[in-house]
C-alpha beads as a LAMMPS data file, in Angstrom:
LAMMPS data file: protein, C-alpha beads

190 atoms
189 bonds

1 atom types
1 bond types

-500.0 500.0 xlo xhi
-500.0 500.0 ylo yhi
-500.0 500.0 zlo zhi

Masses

1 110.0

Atoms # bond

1 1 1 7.966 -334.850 -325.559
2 1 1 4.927 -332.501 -325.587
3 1 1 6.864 -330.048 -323.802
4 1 1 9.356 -329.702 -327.037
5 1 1 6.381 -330.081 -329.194
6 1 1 4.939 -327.341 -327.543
7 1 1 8.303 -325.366 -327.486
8 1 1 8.538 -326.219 -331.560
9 1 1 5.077 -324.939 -332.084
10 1 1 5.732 -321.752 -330.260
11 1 1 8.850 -321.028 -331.951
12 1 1 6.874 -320.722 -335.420
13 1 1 5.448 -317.458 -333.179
14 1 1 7.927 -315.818 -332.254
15 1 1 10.017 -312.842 -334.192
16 1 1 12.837 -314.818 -335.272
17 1 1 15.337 -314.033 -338.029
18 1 1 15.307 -317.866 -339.135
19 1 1 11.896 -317.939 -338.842
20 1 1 10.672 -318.052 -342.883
21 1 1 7.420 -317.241 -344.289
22 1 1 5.925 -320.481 -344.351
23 1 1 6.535 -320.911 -340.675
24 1 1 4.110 -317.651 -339.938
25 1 1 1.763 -319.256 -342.927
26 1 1 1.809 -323.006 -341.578
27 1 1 1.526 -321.906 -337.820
28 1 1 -1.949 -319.658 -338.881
29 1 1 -3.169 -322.642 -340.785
30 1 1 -2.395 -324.870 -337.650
31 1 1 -4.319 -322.901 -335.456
32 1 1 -6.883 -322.394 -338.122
33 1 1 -7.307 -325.932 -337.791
34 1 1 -7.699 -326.349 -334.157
35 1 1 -10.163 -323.409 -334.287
36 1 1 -12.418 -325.624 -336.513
37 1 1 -11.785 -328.749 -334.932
38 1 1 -12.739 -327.344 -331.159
39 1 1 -16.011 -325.431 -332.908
40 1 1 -16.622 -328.386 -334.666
41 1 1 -16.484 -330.218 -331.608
42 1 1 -18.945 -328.336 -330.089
43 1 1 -21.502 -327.827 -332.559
44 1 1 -21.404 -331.311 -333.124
45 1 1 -21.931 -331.673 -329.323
46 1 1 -24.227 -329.036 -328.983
47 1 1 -26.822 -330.314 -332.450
48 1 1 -26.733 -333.924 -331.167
49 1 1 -27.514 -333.006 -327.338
50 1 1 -30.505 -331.005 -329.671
51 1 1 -31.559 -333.431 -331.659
52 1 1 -31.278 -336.081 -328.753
53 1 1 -33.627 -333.864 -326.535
54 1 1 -36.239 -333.198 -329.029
55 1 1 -36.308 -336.850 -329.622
56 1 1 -36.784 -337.963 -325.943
57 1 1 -39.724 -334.610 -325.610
58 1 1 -41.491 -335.912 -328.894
59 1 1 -41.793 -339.207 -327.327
60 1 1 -42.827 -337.854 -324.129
61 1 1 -45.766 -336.156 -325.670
62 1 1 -46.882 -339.042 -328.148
63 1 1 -46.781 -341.440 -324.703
64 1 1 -49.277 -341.581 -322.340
65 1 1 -49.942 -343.466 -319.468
66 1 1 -53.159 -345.716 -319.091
67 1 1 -54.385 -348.262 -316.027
68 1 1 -54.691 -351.923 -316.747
69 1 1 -55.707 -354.938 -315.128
70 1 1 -53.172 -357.492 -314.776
71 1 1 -54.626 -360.678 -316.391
72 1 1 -51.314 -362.889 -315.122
73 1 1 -49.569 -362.841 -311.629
74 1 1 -46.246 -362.098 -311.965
75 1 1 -44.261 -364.589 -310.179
76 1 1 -41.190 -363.805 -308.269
77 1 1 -38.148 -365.759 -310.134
78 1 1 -34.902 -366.252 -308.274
79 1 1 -32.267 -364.368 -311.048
80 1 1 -28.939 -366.049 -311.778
81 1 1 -27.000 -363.897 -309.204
82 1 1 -28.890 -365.221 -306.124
83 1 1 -31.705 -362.355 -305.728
84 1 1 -34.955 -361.646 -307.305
85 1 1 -35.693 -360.440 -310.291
86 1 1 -37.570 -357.289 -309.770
87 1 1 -39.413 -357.205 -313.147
88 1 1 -41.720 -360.084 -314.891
89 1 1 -43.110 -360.236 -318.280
90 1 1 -46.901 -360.270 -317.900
91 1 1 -50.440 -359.945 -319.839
92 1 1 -52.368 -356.827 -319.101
93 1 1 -55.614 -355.436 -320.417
94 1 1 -56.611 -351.787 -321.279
95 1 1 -59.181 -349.657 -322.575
96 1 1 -57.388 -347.461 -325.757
97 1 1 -59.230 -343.576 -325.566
98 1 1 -61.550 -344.524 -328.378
99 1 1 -63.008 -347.256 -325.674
100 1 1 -62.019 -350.576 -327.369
101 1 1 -60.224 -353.553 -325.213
102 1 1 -56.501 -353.964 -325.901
103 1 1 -54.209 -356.786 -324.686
104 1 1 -50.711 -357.186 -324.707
105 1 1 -47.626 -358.396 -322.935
106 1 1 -45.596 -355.752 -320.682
107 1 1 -42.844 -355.950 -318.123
108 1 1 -44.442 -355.550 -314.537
109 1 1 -43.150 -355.369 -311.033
110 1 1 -42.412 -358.736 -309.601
111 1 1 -45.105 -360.154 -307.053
112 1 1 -47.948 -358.361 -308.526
113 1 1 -51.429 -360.959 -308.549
114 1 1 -53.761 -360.710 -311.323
115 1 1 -56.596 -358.480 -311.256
116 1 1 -54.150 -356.151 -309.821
117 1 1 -54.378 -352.569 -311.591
118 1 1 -51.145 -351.369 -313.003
119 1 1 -50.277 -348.166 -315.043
120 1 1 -48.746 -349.110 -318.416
121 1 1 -47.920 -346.564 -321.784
122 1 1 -49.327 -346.503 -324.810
123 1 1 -48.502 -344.686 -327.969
124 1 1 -50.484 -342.701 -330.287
125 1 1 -52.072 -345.686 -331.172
126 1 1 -52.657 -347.243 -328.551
127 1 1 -50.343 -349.873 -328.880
128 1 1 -47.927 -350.865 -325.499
129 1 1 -44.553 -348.712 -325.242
130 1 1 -41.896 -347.839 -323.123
131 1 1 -42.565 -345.083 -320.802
132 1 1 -40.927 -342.308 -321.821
133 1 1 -37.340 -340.511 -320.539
134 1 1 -38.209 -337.836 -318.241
135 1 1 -37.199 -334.633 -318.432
136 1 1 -34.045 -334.767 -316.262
137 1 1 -33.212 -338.031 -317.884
138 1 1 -33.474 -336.374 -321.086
139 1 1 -31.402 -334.202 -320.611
140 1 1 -28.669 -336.143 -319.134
141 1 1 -28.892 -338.500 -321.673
142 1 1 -28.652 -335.207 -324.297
143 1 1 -25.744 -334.326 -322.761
144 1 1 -23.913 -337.746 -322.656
145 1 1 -24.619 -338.151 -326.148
146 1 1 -23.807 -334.392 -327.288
147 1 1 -20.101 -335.018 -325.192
148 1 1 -19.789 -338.113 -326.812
149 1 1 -20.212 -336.811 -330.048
150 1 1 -17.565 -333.293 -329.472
151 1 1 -14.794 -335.926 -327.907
152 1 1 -15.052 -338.163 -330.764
153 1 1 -14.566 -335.575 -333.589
154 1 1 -11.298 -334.355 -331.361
155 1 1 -10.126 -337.979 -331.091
156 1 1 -10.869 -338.099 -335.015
157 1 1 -8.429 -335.462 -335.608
158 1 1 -5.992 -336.797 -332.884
159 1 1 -5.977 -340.412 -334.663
160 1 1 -5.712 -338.182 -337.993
161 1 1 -2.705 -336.337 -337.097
162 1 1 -1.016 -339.866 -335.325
163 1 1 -1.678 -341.412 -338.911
164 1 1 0.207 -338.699 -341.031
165 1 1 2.833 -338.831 -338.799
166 1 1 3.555 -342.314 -339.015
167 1 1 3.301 -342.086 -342.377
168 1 1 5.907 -339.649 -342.642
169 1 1 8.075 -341.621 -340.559
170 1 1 7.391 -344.658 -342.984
171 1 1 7.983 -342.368 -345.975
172 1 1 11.537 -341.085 -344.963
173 1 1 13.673 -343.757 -345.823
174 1 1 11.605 -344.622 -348.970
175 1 1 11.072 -341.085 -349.932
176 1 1 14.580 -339.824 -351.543
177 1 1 15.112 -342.745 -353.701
178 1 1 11.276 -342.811 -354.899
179 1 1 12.150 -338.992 -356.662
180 1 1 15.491 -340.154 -358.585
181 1 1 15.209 -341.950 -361.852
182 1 1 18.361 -343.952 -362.563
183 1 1 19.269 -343.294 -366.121
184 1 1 18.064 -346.183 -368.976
185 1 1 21.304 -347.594 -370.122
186 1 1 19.981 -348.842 -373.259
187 1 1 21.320 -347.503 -376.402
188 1 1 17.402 -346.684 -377.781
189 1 1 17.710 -343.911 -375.128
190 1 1 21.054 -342.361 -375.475

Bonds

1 1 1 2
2 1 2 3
3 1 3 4
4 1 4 5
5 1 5 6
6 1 6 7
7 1 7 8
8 1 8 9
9 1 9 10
10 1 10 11
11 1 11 12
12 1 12 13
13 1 13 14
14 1 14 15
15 1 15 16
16 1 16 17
17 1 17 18
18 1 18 19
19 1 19 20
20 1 20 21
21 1 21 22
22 1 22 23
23 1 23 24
24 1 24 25
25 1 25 26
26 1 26 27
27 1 27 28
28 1 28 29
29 1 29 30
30 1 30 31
31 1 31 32
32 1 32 33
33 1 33 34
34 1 34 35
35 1 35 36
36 1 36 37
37 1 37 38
38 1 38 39
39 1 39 40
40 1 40 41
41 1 41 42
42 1 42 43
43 1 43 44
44 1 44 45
45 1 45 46
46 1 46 47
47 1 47 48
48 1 48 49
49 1 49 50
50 1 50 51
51 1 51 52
52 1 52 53
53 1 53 54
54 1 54 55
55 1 55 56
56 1 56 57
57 1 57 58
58 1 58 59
59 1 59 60
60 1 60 61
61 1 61 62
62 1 62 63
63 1 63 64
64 1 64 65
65 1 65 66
66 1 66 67
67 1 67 68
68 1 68 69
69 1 69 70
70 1 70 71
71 1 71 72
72 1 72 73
73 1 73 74
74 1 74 75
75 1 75 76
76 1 76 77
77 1 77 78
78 1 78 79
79 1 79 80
80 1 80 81
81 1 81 82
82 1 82 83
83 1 83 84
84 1 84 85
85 1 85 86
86 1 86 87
87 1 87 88
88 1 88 89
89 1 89 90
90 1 90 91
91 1 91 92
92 1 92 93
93 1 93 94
94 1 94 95
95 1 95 96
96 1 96 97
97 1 97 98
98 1 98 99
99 1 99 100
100 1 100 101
101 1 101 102
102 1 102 103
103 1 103 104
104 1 104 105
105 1 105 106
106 1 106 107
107 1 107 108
108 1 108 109
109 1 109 110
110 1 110 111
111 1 111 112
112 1 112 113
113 1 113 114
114 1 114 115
115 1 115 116
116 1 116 117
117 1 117 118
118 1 118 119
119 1 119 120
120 1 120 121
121 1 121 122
122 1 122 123
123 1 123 124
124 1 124 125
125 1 125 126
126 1 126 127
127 1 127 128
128 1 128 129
129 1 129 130
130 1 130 131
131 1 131 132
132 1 132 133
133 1 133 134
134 1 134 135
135 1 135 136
136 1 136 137
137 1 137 138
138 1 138 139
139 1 139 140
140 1 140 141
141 1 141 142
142 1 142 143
143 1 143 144
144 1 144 145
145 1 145 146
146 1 146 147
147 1 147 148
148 1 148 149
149 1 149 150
150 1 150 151
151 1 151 152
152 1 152 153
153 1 153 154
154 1 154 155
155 1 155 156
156 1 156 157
157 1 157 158
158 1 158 159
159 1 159 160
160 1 160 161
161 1 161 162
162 1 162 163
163 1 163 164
164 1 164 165
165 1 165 166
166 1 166 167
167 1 167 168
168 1 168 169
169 1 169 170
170 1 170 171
171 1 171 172
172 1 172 173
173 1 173 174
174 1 174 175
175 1 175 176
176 1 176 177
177 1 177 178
178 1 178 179
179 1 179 180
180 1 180 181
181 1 181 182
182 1 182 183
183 1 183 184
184 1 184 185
185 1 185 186
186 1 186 187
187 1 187 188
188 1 188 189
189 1 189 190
């Protein structure tokens, strides 16, 4: 099937004497088409792998790390799968860069006893965070996302050009009777 496809496509190319004037003007807007969908693709790609890594490096620099005391031991709980969970929700204390006492709860290592220290994040305002993506992960993540983004605008226009066709199919039958009128065979017409 995509061989003839491709074969049908071609044919629209080639010097031909049955070829007409709208074949040459349908096969440039065709590839028109498919020039704007693959460098749509891409810039799509491209501005979200961007946008994705300016993100993750604007939350790198408004996150910084800070030591904390561990005010709870973090227990080690058998998980559902028959280990140990590695991570435990916990209370920890730190001292924000203006010098006041903050407290919150944080996910910490399993096993850890209190008055342990511990490195946690904080944001600009000293309130607890995630730590940040780094770098690497950044950019992998930028890139997953930026792919993600240039396949689906190609599938768009796959799905797109699946749709018309059925449609076309669907219209066939329906299609020549839909353009003739029969004539009114009441006298008020005649």
């Amino acid at each position: 099937m995509g061989s003839r496809r491709t074969n049908r496509w071609l044919w629209q190319w080639r010097s031909n004497p049955l070829r007409r004037r709208d074949d040459i003007i349908e096969a440039w807007i065709v590839l028109a088409v498919w020039m704007v969908i693959s460098v749509g693709g891409v810039l799509v790609g491209l501005i979200t792998a961007r946008v994705t890594d300016e993100m993750l490096a604007g939350q790198r620099s408004a996150r910084y790390p800070v030591e904390a005391v561990l005010l709870t031991t973090v227990p080690r709980i058998p998980s559902a799968v028959g280990g140990v969970s590695d991570l435990g929700r916990a209370e920890v204390s730190w001292t924000a860069a203006d010098g006041s006492i903050h407290t919150g709860k944080t996910l910490i290592d399993a096993g850890r006893q209190s008055g342990s220290k511990v490195v946690v994040w904080v944001d600009s305002r000293g309130e607890l965070t995630a730590e940040p993506a780094s770098a690497t992960e950044a950019a992998v993540e930028a890139g997953v996302l930026g792919t993600a983004a240039a396949l689906a605008v190609v599938a768009r226009r796959r799905l797109d050009r699946r749709r018309i066709s059925q449609w076309d199919r669907e219209w066939e039958p329906i299609g020549p009777r839909w353009g003739h009128r029969q004539a009114d065979p009441s006298p008020e017409h005649g």
